[in-house]
C-alpha positions in Angstrom: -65.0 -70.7 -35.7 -62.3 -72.9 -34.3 -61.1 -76.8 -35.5 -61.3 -80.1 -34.3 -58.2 -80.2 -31.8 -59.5 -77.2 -30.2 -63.0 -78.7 -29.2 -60.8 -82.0 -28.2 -58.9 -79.8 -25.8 -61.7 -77.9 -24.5 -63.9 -81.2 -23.9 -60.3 -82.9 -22.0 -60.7 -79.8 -19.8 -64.0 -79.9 -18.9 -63.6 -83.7 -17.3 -65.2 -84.2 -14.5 -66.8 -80.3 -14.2 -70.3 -80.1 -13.4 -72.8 -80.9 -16.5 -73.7 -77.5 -17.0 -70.4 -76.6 -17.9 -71.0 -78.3 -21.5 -72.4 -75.4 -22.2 -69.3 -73.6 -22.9 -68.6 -76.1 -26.2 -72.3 -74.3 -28.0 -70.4 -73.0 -31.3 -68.7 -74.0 -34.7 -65.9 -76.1 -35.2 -64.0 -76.5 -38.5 -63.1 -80.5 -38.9 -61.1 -81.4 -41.9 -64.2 -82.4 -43.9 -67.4 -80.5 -42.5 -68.6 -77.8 -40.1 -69.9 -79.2 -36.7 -72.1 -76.8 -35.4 -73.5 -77.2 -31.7 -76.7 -75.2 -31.4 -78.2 -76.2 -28.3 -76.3 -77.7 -25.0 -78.9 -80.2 -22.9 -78.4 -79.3 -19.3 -78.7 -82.5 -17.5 -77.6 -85.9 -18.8 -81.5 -86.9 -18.3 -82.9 -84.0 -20.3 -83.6 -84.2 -24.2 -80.1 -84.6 -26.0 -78.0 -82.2 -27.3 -79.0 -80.4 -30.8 -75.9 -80.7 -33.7 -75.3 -80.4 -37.1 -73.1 -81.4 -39.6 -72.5 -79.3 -42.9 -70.5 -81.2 -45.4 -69.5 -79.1 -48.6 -70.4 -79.8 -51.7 -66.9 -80.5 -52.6 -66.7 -83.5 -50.4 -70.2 -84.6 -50.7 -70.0 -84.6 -53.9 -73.2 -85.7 -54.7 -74.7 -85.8 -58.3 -76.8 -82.9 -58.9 -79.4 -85.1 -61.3 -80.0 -87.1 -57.7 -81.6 -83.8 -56.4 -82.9 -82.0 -59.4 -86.2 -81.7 -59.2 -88.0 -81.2 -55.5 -89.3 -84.6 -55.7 -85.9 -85.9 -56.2 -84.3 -83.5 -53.1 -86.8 -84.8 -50.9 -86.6 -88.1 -51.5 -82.6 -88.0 -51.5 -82.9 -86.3 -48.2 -84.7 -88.9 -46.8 -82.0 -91.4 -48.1 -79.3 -90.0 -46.6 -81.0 -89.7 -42.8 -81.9 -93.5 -43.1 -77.9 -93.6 -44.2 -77.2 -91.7 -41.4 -79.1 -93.2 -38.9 -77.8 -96.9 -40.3 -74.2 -95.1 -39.4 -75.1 -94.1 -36.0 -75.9 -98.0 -34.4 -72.5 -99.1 -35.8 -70.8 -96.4 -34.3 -72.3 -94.8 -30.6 -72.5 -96.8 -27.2 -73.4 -96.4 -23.7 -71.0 -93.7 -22.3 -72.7 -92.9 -19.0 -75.7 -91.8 -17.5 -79.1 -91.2 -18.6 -78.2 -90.4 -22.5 -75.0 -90.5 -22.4 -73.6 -91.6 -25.5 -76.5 -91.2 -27.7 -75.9 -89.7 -31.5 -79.6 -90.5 -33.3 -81.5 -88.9 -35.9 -85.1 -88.0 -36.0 -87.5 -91.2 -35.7 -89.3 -92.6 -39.3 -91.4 -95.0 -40.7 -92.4 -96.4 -44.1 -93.2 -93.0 -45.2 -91.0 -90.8 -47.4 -91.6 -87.4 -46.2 -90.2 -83.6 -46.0 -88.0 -83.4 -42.7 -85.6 -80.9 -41.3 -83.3 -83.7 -40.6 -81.2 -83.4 -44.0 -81.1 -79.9 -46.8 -79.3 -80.2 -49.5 -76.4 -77.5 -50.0 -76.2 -76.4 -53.5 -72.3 -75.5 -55.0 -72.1 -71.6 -56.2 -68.5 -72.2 -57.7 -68.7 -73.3 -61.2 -66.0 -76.2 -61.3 -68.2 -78.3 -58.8 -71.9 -76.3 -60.2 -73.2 -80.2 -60.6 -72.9 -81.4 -57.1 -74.1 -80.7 -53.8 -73.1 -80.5 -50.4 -75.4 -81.9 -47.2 -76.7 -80.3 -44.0 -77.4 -83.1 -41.6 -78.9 -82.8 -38.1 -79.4 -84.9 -35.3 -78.9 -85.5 -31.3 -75.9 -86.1 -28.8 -76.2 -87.1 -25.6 -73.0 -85.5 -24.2 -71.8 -88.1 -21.6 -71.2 -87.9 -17.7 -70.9 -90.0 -14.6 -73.8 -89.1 -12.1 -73.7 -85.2 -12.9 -70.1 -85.2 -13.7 -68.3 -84.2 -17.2 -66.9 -87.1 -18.8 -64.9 -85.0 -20.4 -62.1 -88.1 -22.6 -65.2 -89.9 -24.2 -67.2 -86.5 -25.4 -63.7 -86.3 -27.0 -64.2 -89.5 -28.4 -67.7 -89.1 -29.3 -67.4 -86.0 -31.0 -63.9 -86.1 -32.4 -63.7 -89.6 -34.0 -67.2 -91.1 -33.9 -69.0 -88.3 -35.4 -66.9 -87.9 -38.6 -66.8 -91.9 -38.9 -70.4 -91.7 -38.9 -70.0 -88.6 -41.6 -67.7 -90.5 -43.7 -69.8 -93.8 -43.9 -73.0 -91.9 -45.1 -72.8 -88.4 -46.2 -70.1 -88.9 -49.1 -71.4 -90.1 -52.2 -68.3 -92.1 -52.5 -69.6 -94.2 -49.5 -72.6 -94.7 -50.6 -74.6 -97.9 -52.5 -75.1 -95.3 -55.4 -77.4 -97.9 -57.4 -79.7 -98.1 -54.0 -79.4 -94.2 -53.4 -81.1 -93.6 -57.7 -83.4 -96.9 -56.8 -84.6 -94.6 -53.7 -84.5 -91.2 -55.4 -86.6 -92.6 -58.9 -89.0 -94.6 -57.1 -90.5 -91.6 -55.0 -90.4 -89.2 -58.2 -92.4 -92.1 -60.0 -94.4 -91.9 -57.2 -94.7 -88.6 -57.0 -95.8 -88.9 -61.0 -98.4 -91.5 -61.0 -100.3 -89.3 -57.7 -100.3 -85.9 -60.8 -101.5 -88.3 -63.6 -104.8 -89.3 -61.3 -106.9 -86.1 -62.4 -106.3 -86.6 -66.2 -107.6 -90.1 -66.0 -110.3 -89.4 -64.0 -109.1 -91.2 -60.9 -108.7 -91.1 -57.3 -106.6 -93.5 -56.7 -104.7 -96.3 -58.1 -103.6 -100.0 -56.8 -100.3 -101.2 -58.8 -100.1 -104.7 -60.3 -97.9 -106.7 -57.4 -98.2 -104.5 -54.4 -97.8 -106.3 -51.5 -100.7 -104.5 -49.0 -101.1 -107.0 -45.8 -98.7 -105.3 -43.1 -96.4 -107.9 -40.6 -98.7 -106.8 -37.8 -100.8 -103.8 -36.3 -97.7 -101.7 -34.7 -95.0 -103.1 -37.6 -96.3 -101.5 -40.7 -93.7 -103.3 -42.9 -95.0 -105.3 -45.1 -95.7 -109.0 -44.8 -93.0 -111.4 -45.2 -94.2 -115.1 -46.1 -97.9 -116.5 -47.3 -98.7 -112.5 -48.7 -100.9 -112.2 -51.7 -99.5 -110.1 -54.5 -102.3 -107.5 -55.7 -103.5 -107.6 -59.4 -106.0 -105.6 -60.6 -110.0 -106.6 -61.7 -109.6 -106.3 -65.8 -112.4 -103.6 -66.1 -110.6 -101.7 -64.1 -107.0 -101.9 -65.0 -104.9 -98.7 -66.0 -101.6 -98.2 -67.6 -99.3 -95.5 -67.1 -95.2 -94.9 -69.0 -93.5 -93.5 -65.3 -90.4 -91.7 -65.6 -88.1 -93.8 -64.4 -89.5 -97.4 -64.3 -91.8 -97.1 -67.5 -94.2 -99.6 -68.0 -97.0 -99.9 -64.9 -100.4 -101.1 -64.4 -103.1 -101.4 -61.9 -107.0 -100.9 -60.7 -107.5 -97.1 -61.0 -110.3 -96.4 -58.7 -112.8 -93.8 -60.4 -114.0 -90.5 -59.1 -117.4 -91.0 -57.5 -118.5 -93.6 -55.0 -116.6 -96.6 -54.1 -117.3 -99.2 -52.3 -115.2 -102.0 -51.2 -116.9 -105.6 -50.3 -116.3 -108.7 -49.5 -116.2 -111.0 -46.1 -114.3 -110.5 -43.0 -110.5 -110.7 -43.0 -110.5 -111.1 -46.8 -108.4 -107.5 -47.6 -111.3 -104.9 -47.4 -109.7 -102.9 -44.5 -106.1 -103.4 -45.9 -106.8 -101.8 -48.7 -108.3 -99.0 -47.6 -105.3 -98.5 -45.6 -103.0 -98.6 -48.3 -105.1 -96.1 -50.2 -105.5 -94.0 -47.1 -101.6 -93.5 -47.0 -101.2 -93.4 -50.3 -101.5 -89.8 -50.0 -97.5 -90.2 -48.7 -94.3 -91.8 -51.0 -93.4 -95.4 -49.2 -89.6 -96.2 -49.2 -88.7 -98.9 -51.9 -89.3 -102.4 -50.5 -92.3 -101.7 -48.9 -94.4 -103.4 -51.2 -96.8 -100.6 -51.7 -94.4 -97.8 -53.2 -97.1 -97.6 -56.4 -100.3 -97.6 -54.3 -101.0 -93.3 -54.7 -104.1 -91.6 -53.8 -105.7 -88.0 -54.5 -103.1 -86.0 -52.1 -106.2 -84.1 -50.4 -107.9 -87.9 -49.3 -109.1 -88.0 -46.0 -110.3 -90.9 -43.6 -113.1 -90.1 -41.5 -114.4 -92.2 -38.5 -117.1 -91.7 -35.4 -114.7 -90.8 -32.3 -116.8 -91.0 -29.3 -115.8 -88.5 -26.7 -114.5 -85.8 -28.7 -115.1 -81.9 -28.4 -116.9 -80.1 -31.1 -116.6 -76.1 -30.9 -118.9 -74.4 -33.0 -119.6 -76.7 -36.6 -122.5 -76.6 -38.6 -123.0 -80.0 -38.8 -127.0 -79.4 -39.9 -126.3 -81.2 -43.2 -125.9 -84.3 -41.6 -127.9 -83.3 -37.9 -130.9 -81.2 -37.2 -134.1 -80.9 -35.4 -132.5 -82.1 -32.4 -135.1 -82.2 -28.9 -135.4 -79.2 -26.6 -134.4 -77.5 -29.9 -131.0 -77.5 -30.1 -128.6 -75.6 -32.6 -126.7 -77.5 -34.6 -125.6 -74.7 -37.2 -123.2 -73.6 -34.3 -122.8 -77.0 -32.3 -120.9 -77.2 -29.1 -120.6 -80.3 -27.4 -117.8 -81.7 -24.6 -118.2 -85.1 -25.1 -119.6 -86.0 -29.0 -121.1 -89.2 -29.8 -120.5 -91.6 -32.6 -122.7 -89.9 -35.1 -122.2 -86.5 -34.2 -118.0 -86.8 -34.6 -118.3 -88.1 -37.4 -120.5 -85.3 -38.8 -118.2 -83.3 -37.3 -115.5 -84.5 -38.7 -116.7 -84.2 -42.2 -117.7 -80.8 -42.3 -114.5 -79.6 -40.7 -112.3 -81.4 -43.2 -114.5 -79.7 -45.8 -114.5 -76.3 -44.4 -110.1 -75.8 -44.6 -109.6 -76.9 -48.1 -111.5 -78.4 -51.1 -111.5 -82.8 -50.1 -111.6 -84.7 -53.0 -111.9 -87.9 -51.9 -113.4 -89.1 -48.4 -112.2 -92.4 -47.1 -114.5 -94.3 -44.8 -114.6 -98.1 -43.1 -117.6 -99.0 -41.6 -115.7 -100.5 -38.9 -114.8 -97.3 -37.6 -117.9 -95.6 -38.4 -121.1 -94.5 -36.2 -123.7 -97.2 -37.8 -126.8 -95.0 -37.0 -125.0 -92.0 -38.9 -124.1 -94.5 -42.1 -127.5 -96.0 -42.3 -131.3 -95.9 -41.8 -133.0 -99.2 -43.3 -136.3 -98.7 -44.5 -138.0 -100.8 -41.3 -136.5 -98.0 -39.5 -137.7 -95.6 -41.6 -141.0 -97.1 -40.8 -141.0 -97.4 -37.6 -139.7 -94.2 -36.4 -141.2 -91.3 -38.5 -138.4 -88.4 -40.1 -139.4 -85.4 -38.1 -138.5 -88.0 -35.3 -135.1 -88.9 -36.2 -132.8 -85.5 -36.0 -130.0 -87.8 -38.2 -129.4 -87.5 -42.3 -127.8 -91.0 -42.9 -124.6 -90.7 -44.6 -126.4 -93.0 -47.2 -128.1 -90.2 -48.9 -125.7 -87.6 -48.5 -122.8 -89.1 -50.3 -124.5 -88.8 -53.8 -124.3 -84.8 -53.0 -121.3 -84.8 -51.3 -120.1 -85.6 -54.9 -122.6 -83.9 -57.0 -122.3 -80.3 -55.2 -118.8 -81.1 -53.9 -117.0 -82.9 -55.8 -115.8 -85.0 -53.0 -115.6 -88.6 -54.4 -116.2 -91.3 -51.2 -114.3 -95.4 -51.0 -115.9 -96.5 -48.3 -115.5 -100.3 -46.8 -118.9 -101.9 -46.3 -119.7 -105.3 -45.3 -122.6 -105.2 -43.4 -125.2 -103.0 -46.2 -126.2 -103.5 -49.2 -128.3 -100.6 -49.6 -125.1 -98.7 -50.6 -125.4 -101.0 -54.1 -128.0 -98.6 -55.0 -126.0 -95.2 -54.7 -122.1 -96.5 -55.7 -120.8 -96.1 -58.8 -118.0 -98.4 -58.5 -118.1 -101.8 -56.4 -115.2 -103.7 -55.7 -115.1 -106.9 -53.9 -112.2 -108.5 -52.3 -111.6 -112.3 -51.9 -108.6 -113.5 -50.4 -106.7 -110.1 -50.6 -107.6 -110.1 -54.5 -109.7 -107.9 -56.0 -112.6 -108.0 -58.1 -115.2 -105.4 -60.0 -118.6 -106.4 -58.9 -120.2 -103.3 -59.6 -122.8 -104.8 -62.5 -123.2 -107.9 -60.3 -124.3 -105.3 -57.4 -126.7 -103.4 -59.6 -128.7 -106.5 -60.0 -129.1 -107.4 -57.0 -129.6 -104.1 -56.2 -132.6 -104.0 -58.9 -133.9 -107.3 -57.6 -134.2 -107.0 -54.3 -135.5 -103.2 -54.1 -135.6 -101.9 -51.0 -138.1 -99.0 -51.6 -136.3 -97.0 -48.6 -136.8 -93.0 -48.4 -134.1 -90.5 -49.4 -134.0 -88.3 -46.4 -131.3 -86.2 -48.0 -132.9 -83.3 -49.2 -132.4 -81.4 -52.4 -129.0 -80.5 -51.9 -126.0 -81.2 -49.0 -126.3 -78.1 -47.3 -123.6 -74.7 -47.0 -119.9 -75.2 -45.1 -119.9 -72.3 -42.9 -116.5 -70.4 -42.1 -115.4 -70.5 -38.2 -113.1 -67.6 -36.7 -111.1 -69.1 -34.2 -111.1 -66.7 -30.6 -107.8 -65.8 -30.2 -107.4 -66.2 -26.4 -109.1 -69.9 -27.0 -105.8 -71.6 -28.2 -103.1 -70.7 -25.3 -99.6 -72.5 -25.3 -98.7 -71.0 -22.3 -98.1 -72.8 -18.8 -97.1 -71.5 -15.5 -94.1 -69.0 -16.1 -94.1 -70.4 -19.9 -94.9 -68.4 -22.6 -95.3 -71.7 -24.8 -95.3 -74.6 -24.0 -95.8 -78.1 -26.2 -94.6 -81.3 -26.1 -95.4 -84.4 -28.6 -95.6 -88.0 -26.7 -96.1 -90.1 -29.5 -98.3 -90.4 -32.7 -101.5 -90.0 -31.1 -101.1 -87.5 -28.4 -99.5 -83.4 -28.2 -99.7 -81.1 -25.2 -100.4 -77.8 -25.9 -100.2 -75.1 -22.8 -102.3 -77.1 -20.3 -104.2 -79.3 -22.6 -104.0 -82.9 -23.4 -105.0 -83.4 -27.1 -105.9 -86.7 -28.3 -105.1 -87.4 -32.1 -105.6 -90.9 -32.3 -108.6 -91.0 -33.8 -106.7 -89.0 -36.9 -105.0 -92.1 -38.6 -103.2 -89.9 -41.2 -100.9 -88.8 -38.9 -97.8 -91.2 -39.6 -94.8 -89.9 -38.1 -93.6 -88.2 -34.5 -92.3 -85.7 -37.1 -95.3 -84.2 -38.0 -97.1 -83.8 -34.7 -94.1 -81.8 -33.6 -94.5 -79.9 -37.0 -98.1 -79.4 -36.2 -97.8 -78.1 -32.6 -95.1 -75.6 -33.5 -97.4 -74.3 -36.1 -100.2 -74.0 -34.1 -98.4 -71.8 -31.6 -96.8 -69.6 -35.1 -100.5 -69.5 -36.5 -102.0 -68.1 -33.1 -99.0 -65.6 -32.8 -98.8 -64.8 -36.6 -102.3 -64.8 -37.9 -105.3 -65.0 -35.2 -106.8 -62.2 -35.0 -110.3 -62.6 -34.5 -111.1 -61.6 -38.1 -109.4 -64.3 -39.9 -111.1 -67.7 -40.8 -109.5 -71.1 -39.8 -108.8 -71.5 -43.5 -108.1 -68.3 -44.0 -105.3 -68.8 -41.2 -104.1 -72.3 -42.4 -104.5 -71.1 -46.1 -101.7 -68.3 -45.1 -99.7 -70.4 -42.8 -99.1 -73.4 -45.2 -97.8 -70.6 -47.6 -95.2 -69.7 -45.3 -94.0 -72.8 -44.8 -94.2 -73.8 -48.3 -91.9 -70.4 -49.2 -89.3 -70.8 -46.6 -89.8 -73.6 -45.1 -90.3 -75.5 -41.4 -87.5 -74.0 -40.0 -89.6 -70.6 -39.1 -91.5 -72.5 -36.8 -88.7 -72.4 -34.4 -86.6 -70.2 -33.2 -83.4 -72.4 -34.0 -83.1 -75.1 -36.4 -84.7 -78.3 -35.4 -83.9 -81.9 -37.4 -87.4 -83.4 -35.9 -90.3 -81.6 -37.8 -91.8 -83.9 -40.4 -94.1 -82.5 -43.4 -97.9 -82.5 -42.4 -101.4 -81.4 -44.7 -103.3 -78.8 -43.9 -106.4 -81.4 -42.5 -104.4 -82.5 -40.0 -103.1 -79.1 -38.9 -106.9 -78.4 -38.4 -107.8 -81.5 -36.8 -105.3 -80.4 -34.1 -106.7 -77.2 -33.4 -110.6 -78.5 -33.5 -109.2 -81.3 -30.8 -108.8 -78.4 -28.7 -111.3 -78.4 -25.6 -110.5 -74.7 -25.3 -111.7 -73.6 -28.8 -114.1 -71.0 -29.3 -115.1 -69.7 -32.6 -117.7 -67.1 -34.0 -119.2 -67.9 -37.4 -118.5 -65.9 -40.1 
């Protein structure tokens, strides 16, 4: 390892060599208060930025050990200090040059408070500092030329002044707003809290007393600024809980079983789905719905038109179809409304016991959610190959024990199968549930259940080994993330957009790495896809999201396993055998 002057030297050597000769610099470098490590060199000022990392002992650090005490605590104080970080980065990097020259950034985020490579926190061994802890921060340089030149004096300055500034300002406890770092650390673990208590009460997911839900727009998921209503709960429904931290909370507590969620047009139905939806993830203090938590195994379901299906047993929902068709093993190219959404359904079902299902009806397949009894009428069963969703979500809870909020507007036969109803005027909401049970009683509808005794078996899928292929050309693997919605895996283009639980440019990366460690690790044409997922989410729980890569990365975000498998059944390559 060699210090600070030494990489100054070398770096006022190097101006105006060729770009590839920053190569030389990959290594450690002692600096008066951390280790700078360089782990990967970028070989053309255009390509993706260099790869760093800082490692700050816990002797300067010095940060409290009660801030990271608990895993909900470490996570949530490791996702303090990146924002801190990144706040420390736009005060102190500037243009140097060409292409991304200059550029010192951390890993993207949102709203969300999730588990990232970006920041580890180092734990003391020596007993006079036991109760603090030291900080391992990563991030990306763009080591600055002119053209394709070395511009060798302001890497020095980069790298030599800039980065430990940036170090000082907001990886030393010392620096940092230490009521707003325990404001960010307790709110997550309260969080975190109110998300175990769920269960015990019965609940699936719970709305606090002045969350602010309406967003600023649809692509600025902060929350609104001026004329937002503050959320209070129906009476019937309200639920108290004594937090850790905070104490005192209450709010609606939605009930297992089926919900549904009423009311007209642009009055809050769809915005509070939302907020449940991602309620499954901790929200940063601020964001107005840091006490809206949901059953961490919810999942939103919607009709995607156009999607592949490889091999689901969707006959629960789809059977009987002309020319006689299988749909115990169904293969299609290009699915329709109705038969993604099926799709989707049973495949969330078949990695992992789903607690709660989330469905709006404007994202939904409205053949596959209903069948009105003029319908039912007019074209005979045995001539409609659909089950409506209608009388499969009684059994999806009765032999699942998959509770369903669902947004309806445009149905009331749903009155007769929910359990709870809650209707939203003017972003408030109210329980209407006996209000709905009457109306429901006077105006009876008389339609058919076309359900059946039962929902049906989740069959187990083997994925085909040579199906999921990373490679391209002369590249053993090759993916590449291009926003929230999209991944490229070997030659293929897959399309996540449809899989809104997918929050952060973190976790796609996260999930295409594992995809290429599952097929390499644990496909072997034997194994189930839960099976697989059940055994690589165990190895990433253990040691972590640094084994998906063959060097340590600060961009993987934490992902669930249903998005993991939503990737690899968006695959238009997939083959499977049943089990």
């Amino acid at each position: 390892m060699t210090n600070k002057e030494s990489l100054k030297r070398h770096l006022l050597q190097l101006d105006n060599r060729g770009y590839k000769a920053y190569k030389e610099i990959q290594g450690s470098y002692n600096f008066d208060e951390f280790t700078l490590i360089i782990d990967y060199v970028q070989g053309d000022p255009f390509a993706s930025p260099s790869k760093f990392r800082v490692i700050v002992p816990p002797e300067i650090a010095r940060i409290p050990h009660e801030l990271f005490k608990s895993r909900s605590r470490e996570i949530a104080l490791r996702d303090y200090l990146t924002r801190q970080f990144d706040k420390a980065t736009y005060s102190n990097s500037s243009k140097r040059g060409t292409g991304k020259s200059g550029l010192i950034a951390v890993t993207r985020f949102g709203q969300e408070v999730l588990e990232r490579t970006a920041a580890f926190i180092i734990s003391s061994t020596a007993s006079d500092i036991a109760d603090l802890g030291g900080v391992e921060q990563r991030f990306v340089v763009g080591l600055p030329a002119g053209g394709r030149s070395i511009l060798g004096q302001q890497a020095a300055e980069m790298l030599c002044e800039d980065i430990p500034r940036i170090v000082s300002q907001s990886l030393k406890y010392s620096s940092l707003n230490a009521a707003e770092c325990r404001r960010h650390v307790e709110t997550v673990e309260d969080a975190d809290w109110l998300r175990q208590q769920l269960a015990e009460k019965q609940l699936v997911g719970f709305v606090a007393d002045g969350s602010i839900l309406p967003r600023r727009s649809g692509v600025d998921n902060r929350p609104l600024l001026n004329d937002a209503v503050a959320f209070v709960s129906p009476p019937s429904l309200k639920v108290e809980f004594n937090c850790p931290n905070r104490g005192e909370i209450s709010g609606m507590g939605i009930p297992a079983g089926i919900t549904l969620i009423v009311g007209g047009g642009y009055h809050g139905k769809s915005t509070l789905l939302r907020a449940i939806e991602l309620g499954v993830y901790n929200q940063i203090p601020g964001d107005g719905r840091e006490f809206v938590v949901a059953n961490s195994a919810a999942v939103k379901i919607r009709a995607e038109d156009g999607r592949s299906v490889a091999g689901v047993d969707i006959s629960p929902f789809i059977a009987g179809l002309p020319q006689g068709r299988d749909t115990a093993q169904f293969y299609t190219e290009n699915a329709s409304g109705s038969t993604s959404q099926a799709a989707n359904i049973i495949e969330a079902l078949e990695v992992g016991r789903m607690p709660v299902l989330l469905v709006d009806e404007d994202r939904a397949a409205t053949n596959f959610m209903i069948r009105d009894r003029r319908m039912q009428e007019l074209v005979a069963k045995d001539k409609e190959p659909i089950t409506p969703f209608i009388d499969k979500v009684k059994q999806l809870y009765t032999d699942c024990g998959v509770s369903t909020i669902l947004v309806m507007g445009g149905s009331g036969d749903y009155f007769d199968v929910a359990d709870t109803v809650i209707s939203m005027d003017n972003f408030q909401a109210y329980n209407v549930t006996e209000k709905a049970k009457e109306i429901a009683k006077k105006y009876s509808i008389s339609r058919a259940a076309e359900g059946g005794g039962s929902f049906g078996e989740i069959t187990q899928r083997v994925p085909i080994p040579a199906s999921l292929d990373p490679s391209r050309g002369r590249r053993d693997v090759r993916v590449k993330v291009r926003n929230v919605d999209e991944l490229a895996f070997g030659t293929e283009d897959v399309d996540l957009g449809a899989i809104e639980q997918i929050v952060d440019s973190g976790q796609l990366r996260a999930i295409a790495a594992t995809m290429v460690y599952a097929k390499q690790q644990y496909m072997d044409g034997k194994r189930t896809l839960s099976e697989i997922i059940d055994l690589v989410m165990a190895d990433i729980d253990g040691r972590g999201m640094d084994i998906l890569s063959s060097f340590p990365e600060g961009d993987f975000a934490m992902f669930r396993r249903f998005e993991l498998a939503a990737a690899i059944n968006r695959l238009r390559s997939l083959s499977v055998v049943a089990k």
